[in-house]
N, C-alpha and C positions, 0 to 999 in steps of 0.2 A: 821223294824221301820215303822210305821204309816205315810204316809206321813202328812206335816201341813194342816191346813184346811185353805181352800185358803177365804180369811175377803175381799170381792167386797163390805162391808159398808162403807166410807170415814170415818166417826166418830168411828167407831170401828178402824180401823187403825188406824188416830188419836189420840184416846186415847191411842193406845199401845205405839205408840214410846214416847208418852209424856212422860207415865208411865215410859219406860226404858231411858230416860234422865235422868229425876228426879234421877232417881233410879241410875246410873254413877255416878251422880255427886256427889250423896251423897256421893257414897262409894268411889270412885275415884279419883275426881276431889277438893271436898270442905276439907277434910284435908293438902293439899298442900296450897291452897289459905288461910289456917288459920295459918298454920305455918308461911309464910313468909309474912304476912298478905300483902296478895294481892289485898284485897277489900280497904283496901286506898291510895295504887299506882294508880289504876283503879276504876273500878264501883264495888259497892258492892258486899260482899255475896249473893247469889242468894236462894230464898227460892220455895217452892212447888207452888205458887201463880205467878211466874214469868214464870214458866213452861205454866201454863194452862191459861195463860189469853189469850185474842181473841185478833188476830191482833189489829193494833194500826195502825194510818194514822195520821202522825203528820203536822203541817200545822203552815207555817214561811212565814214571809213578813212583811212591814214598815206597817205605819199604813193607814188605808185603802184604800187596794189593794184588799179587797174582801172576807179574812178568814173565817168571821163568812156566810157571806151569801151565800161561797160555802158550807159551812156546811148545811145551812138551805136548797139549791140546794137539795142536795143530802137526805135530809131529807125529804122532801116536806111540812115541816110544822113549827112552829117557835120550838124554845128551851128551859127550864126555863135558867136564868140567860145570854140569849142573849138579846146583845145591837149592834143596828147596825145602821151607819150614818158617814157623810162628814168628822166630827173627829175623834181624837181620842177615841175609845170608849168601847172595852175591854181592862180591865186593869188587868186582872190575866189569870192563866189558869184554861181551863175548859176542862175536863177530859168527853165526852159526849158518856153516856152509856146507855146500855139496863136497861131498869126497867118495874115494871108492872103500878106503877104511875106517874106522873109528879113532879119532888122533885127535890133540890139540897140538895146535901152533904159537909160540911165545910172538906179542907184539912186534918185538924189532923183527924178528923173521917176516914177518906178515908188511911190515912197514918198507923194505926194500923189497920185495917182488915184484917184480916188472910186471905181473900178469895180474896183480892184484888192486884192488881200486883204494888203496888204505897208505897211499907213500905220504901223502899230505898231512898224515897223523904223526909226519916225523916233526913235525913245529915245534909239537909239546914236549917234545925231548925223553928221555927217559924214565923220568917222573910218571908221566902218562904209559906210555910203553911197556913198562913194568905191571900194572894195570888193565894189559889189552891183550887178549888171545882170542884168535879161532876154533873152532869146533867144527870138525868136520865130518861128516855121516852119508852115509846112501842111505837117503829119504828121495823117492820121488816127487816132493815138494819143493825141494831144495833146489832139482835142478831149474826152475823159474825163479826163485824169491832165495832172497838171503835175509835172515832174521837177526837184530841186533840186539842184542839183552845187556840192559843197562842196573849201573848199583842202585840199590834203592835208597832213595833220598831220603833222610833225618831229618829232626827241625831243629837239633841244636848248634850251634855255634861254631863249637869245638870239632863239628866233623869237618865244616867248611874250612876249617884254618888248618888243619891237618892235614890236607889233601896237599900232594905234592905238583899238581896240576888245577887250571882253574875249570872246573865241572862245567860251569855253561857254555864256556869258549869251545870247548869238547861239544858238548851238545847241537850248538851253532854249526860246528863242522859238519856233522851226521846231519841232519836236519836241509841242509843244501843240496844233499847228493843222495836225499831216500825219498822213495816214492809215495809212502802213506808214513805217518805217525801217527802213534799211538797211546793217548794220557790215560793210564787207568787211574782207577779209584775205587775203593772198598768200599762198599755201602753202611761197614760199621765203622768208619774212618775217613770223614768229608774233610777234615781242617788240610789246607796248603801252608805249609811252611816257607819260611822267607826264601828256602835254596830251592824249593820246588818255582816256587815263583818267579823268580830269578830266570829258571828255567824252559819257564811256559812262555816268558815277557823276549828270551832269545829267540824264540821260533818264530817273531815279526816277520812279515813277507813269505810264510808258508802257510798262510792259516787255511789255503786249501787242501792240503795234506794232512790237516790233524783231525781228527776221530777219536773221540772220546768216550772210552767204555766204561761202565757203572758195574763192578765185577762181583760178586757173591751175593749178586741180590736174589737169589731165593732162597736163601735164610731170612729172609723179614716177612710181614705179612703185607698183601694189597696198600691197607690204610697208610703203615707205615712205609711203603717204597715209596709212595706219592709223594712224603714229606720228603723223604729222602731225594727224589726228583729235584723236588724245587728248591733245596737247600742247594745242590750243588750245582743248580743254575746260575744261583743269586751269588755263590761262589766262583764260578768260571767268570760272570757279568764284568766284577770287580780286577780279574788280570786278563783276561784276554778281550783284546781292544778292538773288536771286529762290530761293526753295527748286523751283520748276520747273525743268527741264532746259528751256536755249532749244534752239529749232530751229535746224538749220543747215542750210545747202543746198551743195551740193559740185556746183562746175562749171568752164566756164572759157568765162565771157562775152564775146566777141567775134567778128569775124565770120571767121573763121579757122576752118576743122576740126578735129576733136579731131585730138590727138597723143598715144593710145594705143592697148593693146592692145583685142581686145574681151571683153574681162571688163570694163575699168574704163569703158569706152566705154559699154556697157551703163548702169553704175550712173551713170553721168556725164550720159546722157542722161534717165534718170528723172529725178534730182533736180533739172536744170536745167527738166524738163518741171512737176515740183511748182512750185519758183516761180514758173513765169510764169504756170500756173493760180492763183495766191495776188494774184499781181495784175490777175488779169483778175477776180476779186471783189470789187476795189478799186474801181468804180465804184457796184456794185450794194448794197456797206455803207454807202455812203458817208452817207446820210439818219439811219440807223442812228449811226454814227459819232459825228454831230453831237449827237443825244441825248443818246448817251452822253456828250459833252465837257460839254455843258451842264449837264448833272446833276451832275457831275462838279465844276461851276465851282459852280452852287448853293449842295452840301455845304463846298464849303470856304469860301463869301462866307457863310453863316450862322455858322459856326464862328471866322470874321475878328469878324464883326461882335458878337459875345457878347466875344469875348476883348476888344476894345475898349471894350465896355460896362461890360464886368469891372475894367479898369484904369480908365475914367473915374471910375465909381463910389470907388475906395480914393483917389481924388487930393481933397487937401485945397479948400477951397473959396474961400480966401482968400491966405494967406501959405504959402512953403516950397513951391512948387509943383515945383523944380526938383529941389530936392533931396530931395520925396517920388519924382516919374518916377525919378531914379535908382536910387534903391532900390524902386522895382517893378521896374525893367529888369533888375537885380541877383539877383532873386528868381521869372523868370519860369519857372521850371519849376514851382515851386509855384502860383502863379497859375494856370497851365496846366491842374493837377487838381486846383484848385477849380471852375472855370471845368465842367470835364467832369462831376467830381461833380454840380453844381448841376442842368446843363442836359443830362446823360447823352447828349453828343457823343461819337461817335465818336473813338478815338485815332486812326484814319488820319486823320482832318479838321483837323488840328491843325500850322499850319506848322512848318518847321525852327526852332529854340530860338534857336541862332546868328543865323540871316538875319535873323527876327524882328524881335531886338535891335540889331540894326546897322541895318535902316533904321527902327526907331523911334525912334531916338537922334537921328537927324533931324528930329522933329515935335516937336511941340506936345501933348503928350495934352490939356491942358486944353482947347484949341483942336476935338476932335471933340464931336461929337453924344452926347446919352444914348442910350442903349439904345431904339429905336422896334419895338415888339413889334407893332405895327402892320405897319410894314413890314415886317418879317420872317413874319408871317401870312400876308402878300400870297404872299410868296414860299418860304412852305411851299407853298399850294396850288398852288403848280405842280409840285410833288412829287406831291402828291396827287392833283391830277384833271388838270390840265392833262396834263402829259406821258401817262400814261393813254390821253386819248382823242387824243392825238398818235399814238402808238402804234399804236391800232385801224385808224388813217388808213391803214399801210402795205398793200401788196400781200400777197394768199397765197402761199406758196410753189408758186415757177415763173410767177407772172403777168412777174416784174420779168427776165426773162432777156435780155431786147431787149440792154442794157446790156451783161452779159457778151460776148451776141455781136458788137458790134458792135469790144469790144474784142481778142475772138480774132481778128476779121475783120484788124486792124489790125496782129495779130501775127505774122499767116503767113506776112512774110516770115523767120522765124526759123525756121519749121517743118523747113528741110529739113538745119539743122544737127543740129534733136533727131529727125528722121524715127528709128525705129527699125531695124535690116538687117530686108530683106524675110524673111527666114529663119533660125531664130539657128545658129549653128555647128555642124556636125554633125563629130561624130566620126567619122573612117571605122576598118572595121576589117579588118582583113583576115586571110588564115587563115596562122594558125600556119605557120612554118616549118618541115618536115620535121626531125627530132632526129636530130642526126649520127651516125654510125655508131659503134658502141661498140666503144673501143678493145682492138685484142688482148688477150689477160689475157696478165697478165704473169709470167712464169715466176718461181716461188720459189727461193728458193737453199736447197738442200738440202748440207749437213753431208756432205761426205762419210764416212761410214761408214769406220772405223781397224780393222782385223783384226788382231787381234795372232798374229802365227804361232806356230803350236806347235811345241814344241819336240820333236823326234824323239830318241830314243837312236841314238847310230852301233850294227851289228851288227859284233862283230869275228868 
């Protein structure tokens, strides 16, 4: 046998394992999720466009903290359909892509394109759609990452009720299918609002993906960035439910100079320098990534599809159909660890108990499929051997660096805001001052001395 010929191109690797996902899934993976229709327990059926689209950097925070103009940071120039200022000022999202001219695209346009990874934003109906446009520009950044600019979040009430779509369930979408996330936060404005929260508590099951930046911090001084640190620890502690410490990055992303001293100017430029290396390996995971999503979607469409089995199986065969699903729905925690007991699932694989139950309550249980162990054998072995030899397919380390470079190459114009001083500060010293002349001593007070006179006899 021949041996394989060994692919040192990133993009020719790339494209092959694309190609063999796609190709899995089709045959694998998306008859199971159709049968026990998995894409509306979860995120949708996934199509060839969801496969091949270019990393995604999704970007969360209240309203301005900085979104758009870390966007335009990293872009070095402005965007069509960016707005940026003291208020509130993006009011939808903006999907910001490669193109050859300067144009925006309305939602639904963007949401039927076959070539585009955004058809699954057709759920939300028009509501949302009305709300969603791309931007597209010749940035040589762009052609590796797609950047998603989202509205900035309020803490009142009234904005969450007005919305003609539900914002998290949005977010939850994005979130599944982008490579890094991104929570900023103003350093003159730590409080999280109950939608922001909402929104941080959707992004469950990616908390490797999110990076949280601490943005205009060199407007404060040392003393006070440190409180500011650890306020918005003890903040994050409270909604994000990770026993890891998330990473933060401390900067102040725009195209503007620092405005501090150089102690904090120093720290300020490291960690602005940490994330943008964190996303210049956002290309080069990218292959990587998508395995992991995929396996990732597997574990939990096997664990769908048992529990459905599971509740087919208790449902009567004839009469009372309606009123046995209620009392399984009633009862699904238990059901849950039979189900795990039986077929020794994993408890992370196992959806939310609530959600569950609220869109089962909309079907039919009698209406699904029995249990095809058939199909689910299919689609173990792509646990087993498939992904495997997906895997061997990648580059050694250092073949794939083409990618990294190409996107430092695209960053350099940022470089000369993190340049580091040519020299770091040096103390001068200089010699001691001569010690002043020591004072006179000073004269003690001495008691004068009382003589008592003696006393003489007169002679007479």
């Amino acid at each position: 046998m021949a041996p394989k010929k060994k692919m040192d191109n990133v993009a020719e690797v790339y494209d092959s394992v694309t190609d063999g996902l796609k190709s899995l899934y089709r045959q694998r993976i998306r008859p199971v999720e159709e049968a026990y229709k998995f894409g509306e327990f979860y995120s949708p059926i996934m199509n060839d466009g969801d496969f091949d689209a270019k990393p995604m950097v999704l970007l969360i925070g209240q309203y301005s903290v900085g979104k758009t103009s870390f966007i335009r940071y990293l872009l070095g120039r402005d965007f069509p359909g960016q707005h940026i200022g003291p208020e509130p000022t993006t009011d939808r999202f903006i999907a910001v892509m490669h193109g050859n001219d300067d144009k925006t695209t309305p939602g639904n346009a963007l949401a039927v394109s076959p070539n585009m990874p955004f058809r699954g934003l057709e759920m939300f109906g028009n509501g949302f759609l009305s709300k969603f446009q791309g931007a597209q520009l010749d940035v040589p950044l762009l052609h590796h990452i797609t950047l998603i600019d989202t509205p900035g979040i309020l803490s009142g009430e009234k904005q969450r009720i007005g919305r003609t779509y539900e914002f998290t369930n949005v977010i939850e979408w994005f979130a599944a299918r982008c490579d890094v996330i991104l929570l900023l936060f103003d350093a003159h404005k730590l409080d999280i609002s109950d939608e922001f929260r909402n929104a941080i508590e959707s992004l469950k099951g990616h908390d490797d993906k999110i990076r949280v930046v601490l943005n205009k911090a060199d407007q404060v001084d040392a003393q006070k960035l440190i409180r500011i640190y650890g306020a918005l620890m003890w903040s994050l502690g409270k909604v994000v439910k990770t026993p890891e410490c998330v990473r933060v990055y401390i900067g102040s992303f725009w195209d503007q100079p620092l405005q501090c001293n150089e102690w904090s100017r120093d720290l300020l430029q490291r960690e602005m320098s940490d994330l943008l290396n964190d996303l210049k390996n956002v290309p080069k995971n990218a292959a990587v990534r998508k395995v992991n999503e995929l396996v990732k979607r597997v574990r939990l469409c096997k664990a769908h599809a048992h529990i459905i089995g599971h509740l087919k199986k208790e449902m009567p065969s004839m009469f009372g159909k309606d009123k046995a699903q209620a009392k399984l729905l009633s009862n699904l925690e238990e059901h849950f660890l039979k189900v795990h007991r039986a077929y020794h699932l994993p408890v992370g694989d196992f959806p939310d108990v609530t959600r569950f139950r609220g869109v089962m309550e909309g079907h039919d249980l009698s209406k699904f499929p029995k249990l095809d162990l058939k199909l689910l054998d299919n689609m173990d072995s792509v646990l087993t051997k498939d992904i495997p030899k997906l895997m061997a397919m990648f580059p050694q380390e250092g073949t794939h660096s083409n990618a990294g470079n190409a996107v430092s190459e695209s960053l350099s114009h940022v470089g000369n805001n993190l340049a580091a001083p040519s020299a770091p500060p040096q103390i001068g010293y200089t010699a001691a001052p001569a010690a002043p002349p020591a004072p006179p001593p000073q004269q003690q007070y001495q008691q004068p001395q009382y003589q008592q006179p003696q006393y003489q006899q007169p002679q007479y």
